[in-house]
N, C-alpha and C positions, 0 to 999 in steps of 0.2 A: 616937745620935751621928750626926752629919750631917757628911759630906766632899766638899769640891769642889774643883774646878780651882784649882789655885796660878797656874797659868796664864793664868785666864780672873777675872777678879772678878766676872760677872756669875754665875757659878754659887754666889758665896757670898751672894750677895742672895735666890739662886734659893733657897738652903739656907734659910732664915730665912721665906721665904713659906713652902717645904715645912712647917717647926714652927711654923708662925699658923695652916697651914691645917688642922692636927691638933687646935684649938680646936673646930670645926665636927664633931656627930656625925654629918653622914650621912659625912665623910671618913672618921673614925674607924672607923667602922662597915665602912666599902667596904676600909680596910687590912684591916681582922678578916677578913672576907669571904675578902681574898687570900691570907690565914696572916703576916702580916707580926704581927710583936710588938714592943715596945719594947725588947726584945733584940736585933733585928737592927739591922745598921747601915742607913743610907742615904749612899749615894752621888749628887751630885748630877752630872750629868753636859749637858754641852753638845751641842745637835744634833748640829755641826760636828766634834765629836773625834775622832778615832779610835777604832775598840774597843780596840787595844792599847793607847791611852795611859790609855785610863780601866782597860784589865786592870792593866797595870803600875802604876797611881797604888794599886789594891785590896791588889794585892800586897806592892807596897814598904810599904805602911802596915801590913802585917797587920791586913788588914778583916779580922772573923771571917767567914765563910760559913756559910748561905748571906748575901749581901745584895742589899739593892733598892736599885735605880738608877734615878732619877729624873730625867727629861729633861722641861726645860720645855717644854712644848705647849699652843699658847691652844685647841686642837681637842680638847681634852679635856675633861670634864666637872668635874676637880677642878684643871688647868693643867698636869696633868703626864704625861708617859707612863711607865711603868711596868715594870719588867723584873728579876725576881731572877736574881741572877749566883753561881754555886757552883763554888768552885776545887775540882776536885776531884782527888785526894791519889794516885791512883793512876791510870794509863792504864785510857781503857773500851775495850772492845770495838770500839767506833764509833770508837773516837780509836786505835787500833792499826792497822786497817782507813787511815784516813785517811792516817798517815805513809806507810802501806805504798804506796799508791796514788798518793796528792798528787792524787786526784781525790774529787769529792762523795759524802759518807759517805750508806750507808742513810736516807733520812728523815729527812737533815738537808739545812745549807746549808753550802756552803761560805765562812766568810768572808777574804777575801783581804786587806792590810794596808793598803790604801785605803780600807776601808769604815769609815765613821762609824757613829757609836751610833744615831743617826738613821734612818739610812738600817737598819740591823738590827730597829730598834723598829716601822719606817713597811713593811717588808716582811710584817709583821703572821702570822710564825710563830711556834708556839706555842714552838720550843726549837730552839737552835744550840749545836752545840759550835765552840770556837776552840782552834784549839792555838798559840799563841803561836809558838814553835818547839819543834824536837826535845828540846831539855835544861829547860823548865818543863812544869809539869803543866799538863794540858787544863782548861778553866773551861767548865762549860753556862750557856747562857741561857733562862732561860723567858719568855715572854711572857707578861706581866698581860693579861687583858683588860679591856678599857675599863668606864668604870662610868656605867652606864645608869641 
């Protein structure tokens, strides 16, 4: 299942190239690669968004998690860049550490409610946590890497 911006219509065009481009086996092959299955969702997500507006569009829909987010990118090799997003259900360590602080968790990144999906994707770490605020659960990000 494919989800995009209510917002944006250009992410549900984006949605629909993302499942044409699933026609092609080296794509197919490069999801496998990632662990991605036809079990997880995709999300299709806009350069320019916010990360909370695409956390909060995941949540309010009950995406299962983990899921992959998919941000159109011509610099990519398949058009897209790539990132699985996992709500996850209980405070970590690294996200207890952050409330406490409201400073940069251990070997992560901080992301602050400015930053776009883009800009988290184009920073080219392998994993971020977010804590949306104190009363939702914290979501990680990993980074796909690009497919060579």
């Amino acid at each position: 299942m494919v989800t995009g911006s209510e917002v944006k219509p250009v992410t549900l065009a984006s949605g629909f190239d993302f499942a044409r481009r699933q026609r092609d086996p080296r794509f197919r092959e490069y999801l496998h690669r990632i662990g991605w299955t036809s079990e997880h969702h995709v999300v299709v997500a806009g350069d320019d968004e916010p990360v909370s507006a695409v956390v909060a569009r995941i949540i309010n829909n009950d995406t299962p998690s983990p899921c992959l987010i998919a941000i159109p990118h011509s610099g990519e090799p398949f058009g897209f860049g790539l990132m699985f997003l996992e709500v996850t259900h209980a405070a970590t360590r690294r996200s207890r550490l952050w409330h406490r602080s409201r400073t940069k968790a251990p070997g992560g990144i901080v992301i602050s409610p400015g930053t776009s999906i883009g800009m988290l994707y184009s920073s080219g770490r392998r994993c971020a946590e977010y804590i949306p605020n104190e009363w939702t659960r914290p979501v990680v990000f990993t980074h796909v890497p690009s497919a060579v």
